[in-house]
N, C-alpha and C positions, 0 to 999 in steps of 0.2 A: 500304778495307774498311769504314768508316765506314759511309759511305752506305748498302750492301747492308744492312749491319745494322740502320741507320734504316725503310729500305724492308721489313724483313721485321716489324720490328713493327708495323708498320702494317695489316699484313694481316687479322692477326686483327680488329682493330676496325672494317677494311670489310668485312668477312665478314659481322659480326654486325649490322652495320647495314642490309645488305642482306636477310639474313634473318628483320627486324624488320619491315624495307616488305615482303617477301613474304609474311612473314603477316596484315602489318593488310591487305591485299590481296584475298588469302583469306579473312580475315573478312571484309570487306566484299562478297566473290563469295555465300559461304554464307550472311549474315545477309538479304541481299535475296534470296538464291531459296527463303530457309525460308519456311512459311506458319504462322500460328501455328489456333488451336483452332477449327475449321471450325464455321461457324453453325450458330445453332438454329432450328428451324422449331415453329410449333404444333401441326401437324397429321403430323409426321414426326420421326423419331428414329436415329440413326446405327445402320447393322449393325454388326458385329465389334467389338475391340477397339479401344479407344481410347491414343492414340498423344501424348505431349503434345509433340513437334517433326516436322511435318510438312516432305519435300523437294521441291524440281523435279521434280515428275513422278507425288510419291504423289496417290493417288484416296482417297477414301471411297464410300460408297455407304448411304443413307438407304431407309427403310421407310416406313410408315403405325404411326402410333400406336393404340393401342386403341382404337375406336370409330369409327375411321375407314375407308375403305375406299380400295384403291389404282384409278388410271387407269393400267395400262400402257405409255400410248401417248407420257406425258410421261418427261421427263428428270431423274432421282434418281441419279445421277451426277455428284458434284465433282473438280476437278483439281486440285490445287498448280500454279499458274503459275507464269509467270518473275519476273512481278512482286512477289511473294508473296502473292498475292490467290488466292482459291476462286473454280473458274467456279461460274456462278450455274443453280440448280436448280429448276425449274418448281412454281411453288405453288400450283400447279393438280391435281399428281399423287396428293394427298388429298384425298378430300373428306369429309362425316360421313353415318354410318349412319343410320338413318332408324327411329324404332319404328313397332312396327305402328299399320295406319290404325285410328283411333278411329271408330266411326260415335255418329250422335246418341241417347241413349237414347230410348226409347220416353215422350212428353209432353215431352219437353225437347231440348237442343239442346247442341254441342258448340263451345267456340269457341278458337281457334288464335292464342293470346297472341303469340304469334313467328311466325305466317305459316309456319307448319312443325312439321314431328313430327321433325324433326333431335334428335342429339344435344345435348344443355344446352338445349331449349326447355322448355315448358309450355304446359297446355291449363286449359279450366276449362267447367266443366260447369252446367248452369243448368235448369231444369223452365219450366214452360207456369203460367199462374195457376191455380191449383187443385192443384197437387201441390206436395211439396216433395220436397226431396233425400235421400237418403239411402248415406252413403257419403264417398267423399274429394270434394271436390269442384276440386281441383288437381291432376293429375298431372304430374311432373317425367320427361322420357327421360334416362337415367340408364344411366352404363358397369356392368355387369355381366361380367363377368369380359374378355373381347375383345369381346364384343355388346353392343347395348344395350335395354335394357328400361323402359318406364313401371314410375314407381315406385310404383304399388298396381291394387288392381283399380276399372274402372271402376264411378261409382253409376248407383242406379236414382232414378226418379223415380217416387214414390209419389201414392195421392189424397189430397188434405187432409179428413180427419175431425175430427170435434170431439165430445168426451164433453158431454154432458149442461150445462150451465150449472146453476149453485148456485143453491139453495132461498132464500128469505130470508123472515126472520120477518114474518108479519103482510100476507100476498103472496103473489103467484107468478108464474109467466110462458104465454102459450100451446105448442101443439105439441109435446104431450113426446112425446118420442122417444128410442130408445135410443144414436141416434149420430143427427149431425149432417154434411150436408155444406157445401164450400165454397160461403160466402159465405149461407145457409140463418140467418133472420132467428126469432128468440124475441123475442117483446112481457109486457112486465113490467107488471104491477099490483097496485094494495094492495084487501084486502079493505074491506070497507065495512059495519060493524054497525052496527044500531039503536042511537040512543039515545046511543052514544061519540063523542068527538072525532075529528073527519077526520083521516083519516093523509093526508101528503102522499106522491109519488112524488119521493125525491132522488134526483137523478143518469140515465144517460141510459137512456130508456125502453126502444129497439129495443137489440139487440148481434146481432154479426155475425158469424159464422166464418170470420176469416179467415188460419188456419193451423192443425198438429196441436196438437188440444185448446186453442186460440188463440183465443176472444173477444174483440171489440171493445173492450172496455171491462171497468173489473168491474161486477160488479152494482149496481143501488140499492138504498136503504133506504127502509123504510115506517117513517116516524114525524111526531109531530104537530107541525107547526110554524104560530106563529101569530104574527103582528112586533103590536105594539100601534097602538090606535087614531093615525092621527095627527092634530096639530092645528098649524094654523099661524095664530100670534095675527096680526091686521090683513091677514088672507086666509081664504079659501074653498076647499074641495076642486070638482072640475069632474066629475071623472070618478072610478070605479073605486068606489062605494057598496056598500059589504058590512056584514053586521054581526057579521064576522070574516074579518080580514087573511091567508087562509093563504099556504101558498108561490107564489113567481110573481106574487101579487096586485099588480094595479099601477092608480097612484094621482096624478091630476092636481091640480095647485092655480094659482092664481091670487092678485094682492092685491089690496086694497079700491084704490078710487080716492086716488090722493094719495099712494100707498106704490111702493116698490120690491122685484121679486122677488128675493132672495139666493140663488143657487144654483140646482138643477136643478127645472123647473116637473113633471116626474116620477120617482115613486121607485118600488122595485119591492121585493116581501118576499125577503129572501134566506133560503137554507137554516140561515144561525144566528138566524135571529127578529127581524136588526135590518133596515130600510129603507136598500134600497142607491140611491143615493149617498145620504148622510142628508137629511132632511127639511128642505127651504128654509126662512126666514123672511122677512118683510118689514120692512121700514124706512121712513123718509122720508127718507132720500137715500140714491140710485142706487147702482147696484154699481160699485167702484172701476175709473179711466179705462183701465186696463190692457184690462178684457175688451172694453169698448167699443172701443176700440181693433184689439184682436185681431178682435172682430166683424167692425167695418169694414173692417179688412183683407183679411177672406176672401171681403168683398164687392167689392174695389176692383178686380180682375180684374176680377170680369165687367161693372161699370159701367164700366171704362175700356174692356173690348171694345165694350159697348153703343153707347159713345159715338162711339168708333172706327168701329162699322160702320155707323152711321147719317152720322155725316161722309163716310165712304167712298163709302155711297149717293149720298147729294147731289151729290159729286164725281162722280159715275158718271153721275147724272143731267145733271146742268151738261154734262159733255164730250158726250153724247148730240144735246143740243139745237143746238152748234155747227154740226155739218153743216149741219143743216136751216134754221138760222137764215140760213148762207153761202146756199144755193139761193136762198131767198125775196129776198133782200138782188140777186141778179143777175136773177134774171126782174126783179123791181121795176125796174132800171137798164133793161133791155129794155125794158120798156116804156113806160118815161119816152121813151125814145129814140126808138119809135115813132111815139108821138102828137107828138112834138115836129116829128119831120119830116114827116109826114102836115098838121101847120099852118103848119107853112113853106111847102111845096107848094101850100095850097089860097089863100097870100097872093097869089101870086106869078099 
């Protein structure tokens, strides 16, 4: 009776140990045919309810996101497989909306930063010379509610005018007019009375219109300007004799024999009354060996070409003469050869 009793407690503990392997069994049937959270696409978005443990056999089924639009024809259909993988869903079955077509504004021109008027592109807008823009000149295509829409309204492209240019004391300009068009030229000048100091013209004569109310430049000033006499001790002036320096004025020198020039052999009157570069002197020894130097270097160029292409020549020449020299050198043996046997012959 022993034994039966032995045998019968046993039982329970292979019961439950069998029932342990059938369930890690189980779990391992169900953990491989679940599918876990079905992929995301960017141009598509899951329909219904979302589910966080998918089985053997459950589907989903995917749309077109907003601004996208659907292709039919493709497969937006996933499975839960056996393997626990999603079959795989054609990424072709969205595509994006497209805004309306931009045409080019009138003087200008429209241009397609992204090669498309697709959703999330941009364009940019641009005028002809002589107009300018007026308006955005960037449009972004942009989701608006399930469509999409450019985000502002297209610019125009205006004429470029220009108001009047400014008066200035003691002066004035030709062509007045009461507007100006692109790129249309006003000539500045100073008056000129009896008897007063010359006013000079500072700054740039002509100006230009070259955008809205957009001049060249600004304007100049009439005022007198007059740099003083110069003089350069152990030299001479050469050129430029006035007997008043005004603007612009410009003035050559030279030194006595035996001296050296320092600096630039021409100065010119600048608009604050001093001699631009300042006014050279002379010495009795040379300008330091650095410019000499720098001189000659800016000349060694073209003496080394000079030199170069005259050797070149020579060489060009010599290799020319060869041929010719060859010919000469074999008719000569010919005819050594002739006469030589023509007096054999007449020995004999």
């Amino acid at each position: 009776m022993a034994c039966p009793q032995h045998h019968d407690s046993l039982l329970p503990s292979q019961g439950l140990l069998w029932l342990l392997l059938l369930g890690l069994g189980l779990l391992h049937f169900v953990s491989s045919s679940n599918c876990g959270r079905p992929p995301t696409y960017p141009s598509m978005e899951l329909m219904g309810p979302f589910k966080y443990m998918y089985v053997l056999g459950d589907h989903v089924n995917y749309r077109c996101k907003p601004g996208f639009l659907s292709r039919p024809v493709f497969i937006t259909l996933s499975v839960c497989g056996p393997s626990g993988k999603w079959t795989p869903v054609s990424m072709d079955a969205c595509y994006k909306k497209s805004c309306d077509l931009q045409v080019d504004p009138v003087n200008g021109q429209v241009i397609l930063l992204n090669k498309s008027y697709e959703f999330g592109t941009q364009i940019q807008f641009s005028c002809n010379d002589g107009f300018y823009l007026t308006g955005n000149e960037i449009l972004h295509c942009l989701l608006n509610g399930s469509d999409v829409k450019w985000s502002g309204r297209a610019p125009v492209c205006e004429k470029v005018l220009c108001q009047p240019p400014p008066n200035i004391p003691n002066g004035g300009y030709s062509r007045h007019k009461d507007v100006f068009e692109y790129l249309e030229v006003v000539t500045y000048a100073c008056h000129r009375s009896p008897g007063e100091e010359e006013l000079s013209l500072v700054g740039d004569r002509r100006l230009y219109c070259l955008g809205k109310d957009l001049w060249s430049s600004p304007p100049p000033e009439c005022k007198v300007v007059s740099c003083p006499h110069p003089v350069v001790p152990n030299g001479r002036q050469t050129a430029g004799f006035r007997v008043k320096h005004h603007y612009k004025a410009r003035v050559k020198f030279e030194c006595h024999q035996g001296f050296f020039l320092h600096g630039s052999d021409t100065v010119v009157c600048a608009a604050d009354g001093t001699w631009q570069p300042p006014v050279p002197h002379c010495e009795d020894t040379p300008p330091p060996a650095t410019s000499k130097v720098l001189h000659a270097s800016r000349r060694s160029p073209n003496s080394t070409n000079s030199r170069s292409n005259q050797e070149t020549s020579r060489s060009q020449r010599a290799k020319g003469w060869v041929p010719a020299l060859s010919v000469v050198y074999v008719i000569g043996i010919m005819i050594l050869c002739t006469c030589l046997y023509r007096f054999i012959r007449s020995k004999k």
